[in-house]
C-alpha positions in Angstrom: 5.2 -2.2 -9.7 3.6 -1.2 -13.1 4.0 1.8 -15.4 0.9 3.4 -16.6 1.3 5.8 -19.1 -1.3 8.5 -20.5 -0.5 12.0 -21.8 -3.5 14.6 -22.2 -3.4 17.0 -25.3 -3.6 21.2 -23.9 -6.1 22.2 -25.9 -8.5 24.4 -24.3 -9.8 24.1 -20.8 -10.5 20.7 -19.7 -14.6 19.9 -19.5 -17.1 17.8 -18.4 -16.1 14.9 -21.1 -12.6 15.7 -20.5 -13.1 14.9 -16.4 -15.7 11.4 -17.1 -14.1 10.0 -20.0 -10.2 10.4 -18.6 -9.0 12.4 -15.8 -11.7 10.5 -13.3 -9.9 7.3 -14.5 -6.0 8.5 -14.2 -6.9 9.9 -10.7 -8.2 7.2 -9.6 -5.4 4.6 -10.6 -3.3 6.3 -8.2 -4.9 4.4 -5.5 -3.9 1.0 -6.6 -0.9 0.2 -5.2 0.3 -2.1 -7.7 0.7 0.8 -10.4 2.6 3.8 -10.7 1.2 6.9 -13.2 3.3 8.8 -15.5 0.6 11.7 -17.2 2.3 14.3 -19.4 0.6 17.5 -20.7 1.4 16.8 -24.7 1.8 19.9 -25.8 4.6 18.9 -28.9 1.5 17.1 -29.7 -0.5 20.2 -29.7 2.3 21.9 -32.3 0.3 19.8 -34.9 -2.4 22.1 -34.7 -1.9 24.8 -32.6 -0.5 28.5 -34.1 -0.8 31.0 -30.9 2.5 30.1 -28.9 0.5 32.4 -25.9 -2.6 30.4 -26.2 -0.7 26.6 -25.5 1.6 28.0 -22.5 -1.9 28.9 -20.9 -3.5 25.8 -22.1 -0.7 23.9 -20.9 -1.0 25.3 -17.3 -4.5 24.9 -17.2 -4.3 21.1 -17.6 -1.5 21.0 -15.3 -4.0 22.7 -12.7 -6.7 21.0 -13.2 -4.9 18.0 -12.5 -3.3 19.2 -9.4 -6.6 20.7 -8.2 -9.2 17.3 -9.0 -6.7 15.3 -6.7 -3.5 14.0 -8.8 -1.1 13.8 -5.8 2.1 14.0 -7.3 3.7 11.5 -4.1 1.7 9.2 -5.9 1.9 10.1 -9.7 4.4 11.8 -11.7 2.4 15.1 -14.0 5.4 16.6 -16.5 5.2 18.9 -19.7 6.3 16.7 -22.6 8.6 18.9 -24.0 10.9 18.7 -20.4 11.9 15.0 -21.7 14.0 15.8 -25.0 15.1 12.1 -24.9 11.2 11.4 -26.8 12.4 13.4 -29.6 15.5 11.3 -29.9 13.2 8.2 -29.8 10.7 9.4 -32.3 13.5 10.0 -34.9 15.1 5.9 -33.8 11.1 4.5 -34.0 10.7 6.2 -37.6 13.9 4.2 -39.2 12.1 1.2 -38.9 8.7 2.2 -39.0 6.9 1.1 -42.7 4.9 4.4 -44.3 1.5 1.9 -44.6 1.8 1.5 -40.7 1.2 5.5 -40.5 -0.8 5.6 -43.5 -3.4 3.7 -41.7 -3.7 5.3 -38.7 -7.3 6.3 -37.7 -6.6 9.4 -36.2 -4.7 11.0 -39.3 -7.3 10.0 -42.0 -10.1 11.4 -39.5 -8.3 14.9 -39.3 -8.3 15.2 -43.0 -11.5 14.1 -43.6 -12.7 17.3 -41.4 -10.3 19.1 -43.4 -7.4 19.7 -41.9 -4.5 20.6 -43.8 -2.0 17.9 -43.4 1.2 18.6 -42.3 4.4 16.3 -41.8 4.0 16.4 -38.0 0.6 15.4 -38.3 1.6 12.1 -40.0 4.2 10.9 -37.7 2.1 12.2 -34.9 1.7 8.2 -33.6 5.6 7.5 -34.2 6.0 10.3 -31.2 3.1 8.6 -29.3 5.0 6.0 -29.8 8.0 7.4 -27.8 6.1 8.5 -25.7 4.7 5.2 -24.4 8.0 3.6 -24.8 10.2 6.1 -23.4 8.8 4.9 -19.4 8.8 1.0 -20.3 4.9 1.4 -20.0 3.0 -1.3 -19.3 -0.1 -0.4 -19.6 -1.9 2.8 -21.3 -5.3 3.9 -20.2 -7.4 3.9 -23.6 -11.1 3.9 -25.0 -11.8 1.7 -27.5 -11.4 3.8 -30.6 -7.8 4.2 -29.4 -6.5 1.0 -29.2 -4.5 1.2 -32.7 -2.4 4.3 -30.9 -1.3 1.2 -28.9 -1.1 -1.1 -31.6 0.8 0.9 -33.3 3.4 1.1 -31.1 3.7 -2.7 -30.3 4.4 -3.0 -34.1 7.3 -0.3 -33.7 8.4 -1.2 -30.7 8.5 -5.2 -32.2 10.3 -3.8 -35.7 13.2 -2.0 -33.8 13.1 -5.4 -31.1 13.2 -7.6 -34.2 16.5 -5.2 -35.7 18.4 -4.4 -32.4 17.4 -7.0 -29.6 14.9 -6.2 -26.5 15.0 -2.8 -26.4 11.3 -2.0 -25.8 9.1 -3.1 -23.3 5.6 -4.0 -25.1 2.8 -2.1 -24.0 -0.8 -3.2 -23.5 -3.8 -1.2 -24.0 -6.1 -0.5 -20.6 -9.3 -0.5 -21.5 -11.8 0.6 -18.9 -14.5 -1.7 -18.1 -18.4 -0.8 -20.3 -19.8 -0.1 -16.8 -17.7 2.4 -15.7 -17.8 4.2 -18.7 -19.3 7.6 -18.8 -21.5 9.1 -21.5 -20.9 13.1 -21.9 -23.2 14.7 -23.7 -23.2 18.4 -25.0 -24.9 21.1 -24.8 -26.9 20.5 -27.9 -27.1 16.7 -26.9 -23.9 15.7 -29.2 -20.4 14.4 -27.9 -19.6 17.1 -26.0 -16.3 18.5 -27.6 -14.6 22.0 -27.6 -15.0 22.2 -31.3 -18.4 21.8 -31.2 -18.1 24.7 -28.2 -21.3 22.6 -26.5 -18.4 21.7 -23.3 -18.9 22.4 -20.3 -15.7 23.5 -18.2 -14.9 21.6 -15.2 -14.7 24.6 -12.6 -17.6 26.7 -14.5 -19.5 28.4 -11.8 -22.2 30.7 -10.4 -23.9 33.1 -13.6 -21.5 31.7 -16.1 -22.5 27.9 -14.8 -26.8 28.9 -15.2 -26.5 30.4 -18.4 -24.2 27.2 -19.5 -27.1 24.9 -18.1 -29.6 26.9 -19.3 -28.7 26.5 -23.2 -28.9 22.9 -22.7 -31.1 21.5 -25.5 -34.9 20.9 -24.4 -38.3 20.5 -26.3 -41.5 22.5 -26.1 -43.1 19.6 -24.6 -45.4 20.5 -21.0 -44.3 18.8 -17.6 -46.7 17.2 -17.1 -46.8 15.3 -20.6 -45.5 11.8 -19.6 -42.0 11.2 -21.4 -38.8 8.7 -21.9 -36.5 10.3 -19.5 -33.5 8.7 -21.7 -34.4 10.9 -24.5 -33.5 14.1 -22.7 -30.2 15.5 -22.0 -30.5 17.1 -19.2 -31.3 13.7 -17.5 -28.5 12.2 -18.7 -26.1 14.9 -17.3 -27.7 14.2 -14.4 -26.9 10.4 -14.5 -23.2 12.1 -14.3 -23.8 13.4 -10.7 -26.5 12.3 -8.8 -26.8 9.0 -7.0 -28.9 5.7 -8.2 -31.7 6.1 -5.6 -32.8 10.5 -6.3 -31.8 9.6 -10.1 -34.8 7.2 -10.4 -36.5 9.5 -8.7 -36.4 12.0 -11.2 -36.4 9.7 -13.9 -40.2 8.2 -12.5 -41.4 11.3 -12.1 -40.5 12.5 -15.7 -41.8 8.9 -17.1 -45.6 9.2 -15.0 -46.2 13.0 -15.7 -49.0 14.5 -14.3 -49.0 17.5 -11.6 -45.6 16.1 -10.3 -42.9 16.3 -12.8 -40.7 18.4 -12.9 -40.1 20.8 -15.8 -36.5 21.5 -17.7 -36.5 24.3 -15.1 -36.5 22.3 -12.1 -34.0 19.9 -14.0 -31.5 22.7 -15.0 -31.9 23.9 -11.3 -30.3 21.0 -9.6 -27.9 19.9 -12.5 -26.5 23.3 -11.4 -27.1 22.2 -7.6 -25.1 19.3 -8.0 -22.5 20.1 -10.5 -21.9 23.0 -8.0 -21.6 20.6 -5.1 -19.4 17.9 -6.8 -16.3 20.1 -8.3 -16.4 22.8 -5.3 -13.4 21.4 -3.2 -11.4 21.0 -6.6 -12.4 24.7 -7.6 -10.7 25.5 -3.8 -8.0 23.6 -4.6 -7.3 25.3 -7.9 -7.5 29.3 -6.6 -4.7 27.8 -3.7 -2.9 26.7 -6.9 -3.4 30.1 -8.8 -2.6 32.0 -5.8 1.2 29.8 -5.5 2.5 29.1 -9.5 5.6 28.5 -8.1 4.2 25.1 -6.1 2.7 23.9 -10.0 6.5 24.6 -11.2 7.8 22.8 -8.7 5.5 19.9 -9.3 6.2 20.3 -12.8 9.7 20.4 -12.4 10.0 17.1 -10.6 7.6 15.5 -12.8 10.5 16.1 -15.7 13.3 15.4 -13.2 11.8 11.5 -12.7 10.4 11.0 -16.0 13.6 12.3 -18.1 15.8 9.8 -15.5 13.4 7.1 -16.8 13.5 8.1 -20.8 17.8 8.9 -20.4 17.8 5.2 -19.8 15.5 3.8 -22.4 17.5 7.0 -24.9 20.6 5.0 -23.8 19.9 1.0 -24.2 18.1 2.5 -27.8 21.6 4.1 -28.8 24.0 1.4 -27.9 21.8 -1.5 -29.5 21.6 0.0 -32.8 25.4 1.1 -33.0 25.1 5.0 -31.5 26.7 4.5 -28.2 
């Protein structure tokens, strides 16, 4: 059986791109037989960045929940905080005696940050040398990635060859899982941008009832009549619909908007049953997660053996990584 390996960064409540563009995909692995899941909530990863110690613990649960509540069966896949398997600490500081400084110079991820102008800080450059452990800690085989995040993985192939090429095989090589251009989902904001948190046009996953219409209703729209004919893939609202509604009433919609006339539907009727449906598609998950609120001790437990498999797993990989470079 196969390791896949993903970790998700606590920053905020998870939302609509959050759900599409990841958690959809991690849930779903869990049905092939032929892999098993390792997700941990990164939150030593979040220390790069994050200043209210409050803040993360409650970020932190809230991905844990959300998890838990959109269908991660943990008989099936293994959720963990990162900061329960101290052995990827121990890793990180083996991986950066043979990582090269160009290596982390290069990274995407780090030049990005401070060309939006974050101030740099040492954890923020070796942020992909604990990615690295991360990955390598489980003997991943594969790890769930869009395209802009392939060098994460490349990355650590190159450690993970350096300290192979020093000490013997050590590491397992990873390889990137790249989900397939069809099954891709597009999540636009608010303001018809990536949605992001930092742009605050998201959309959280369990938003309902006032808070979830007065969401919807900010969603970016023209002054343009209904009944002027008009390219349905220019407006947002249609294409958080694509996210929800099924190929026959989408075309539907989508005709209607194109012909105009007396039938088509105004950004009212469009907000209306993105509301509908978003309401429809995330209520058994929002059940699920006021079960989960109502029993914390059931997430800690979850948690708990989570870190109890995944720190057996990472002990191992801590160990062979010791004795081959003289340690043990």
């Amino acid at each position: 059986m196969k390791t896949v390996l993903s970790g998700i960064q606590p920053s905020g409540r998870p939302h609509l791109g959050n759900y599409f563009g990841a958690i959809r995909q991690h849930i779903g692995l869990q049905e092939r037989s032929d892999l098993r899941g390792y997700y941990f909530i990164a939150d030593y990863h979040a220390l790069t960045s994050s200043r209210e110690p409050a803040l993360l613990r409650e970020a932190v649960r809230d991905v844990a929940l959300t998890y838990l509540a959109l269908g991660l069966d943990p008989s099936r896949a293994v959720l963990f905080r990162q900061s329960d398997v101290k052995e990827v600490c121990e890793l990180s500081w083996l991986l950066s005696c043979v990582t090269g400084m160009g290596l982390l110079e290069r990274a995407h991820s780090y030049k990005d940050k401070l060309a939006k102008g974050l101030k740099p800080n040492v954890g923020l450059f070796t942020y992909p040398i604990l990615m690295a452990a991360d990955i390598l800690a489980y003997d991943s085989d594969l790890v769930p990635v869009g395209k802009d995040q392939i060098q994460h993985v490349e990355m650590t192939q190159d450690m993970a060859a350096s300290f192979n090429a020093l000490y013997g095989e050590v590491f397992r090589r990873p390889e990137p899982l790249v989900p397939d251009e069809a099954h891709l989902a597009k999540v636009p904001g608010l303001d018809g941008e990536k949605m992001s948190k930092s742009y605050g046009n998201d959309v959280w996953i369990f938003e309902s009832g006032k808070e979830l219409k007065k969401r919807v209703n900010s969603v970016a729209t023209d002054s343009r009549p209904p009944e002027e004919p008009k390219d349905p893939a220019g407006i947002v609202l249609v294409q958080l619909l694509e996210l929800f509604l099924d190929a026959a009433e989408l075309a539907q919609w989508k005709e209607r908007i194109r012909v105009g006339g007396a039938g088509a539907p105004g950004y009212g009727h469009l907000k209306q049953r993105l509301v509908e449906a978003m309401e429809a598609r995330f209520a058994d998950a929002r059940a699920r997660r006021d079960e989960y609120l109502r029993h914390p001790a059931e997430v800690d437990a979850i948690l708990a053996r989570g870190a109890e498999e995944a720190r057996a797993r990472a002990a191992a990989t801590r160990d062979r990584a010791l004795a081959a470079c003289g340690l043990r």
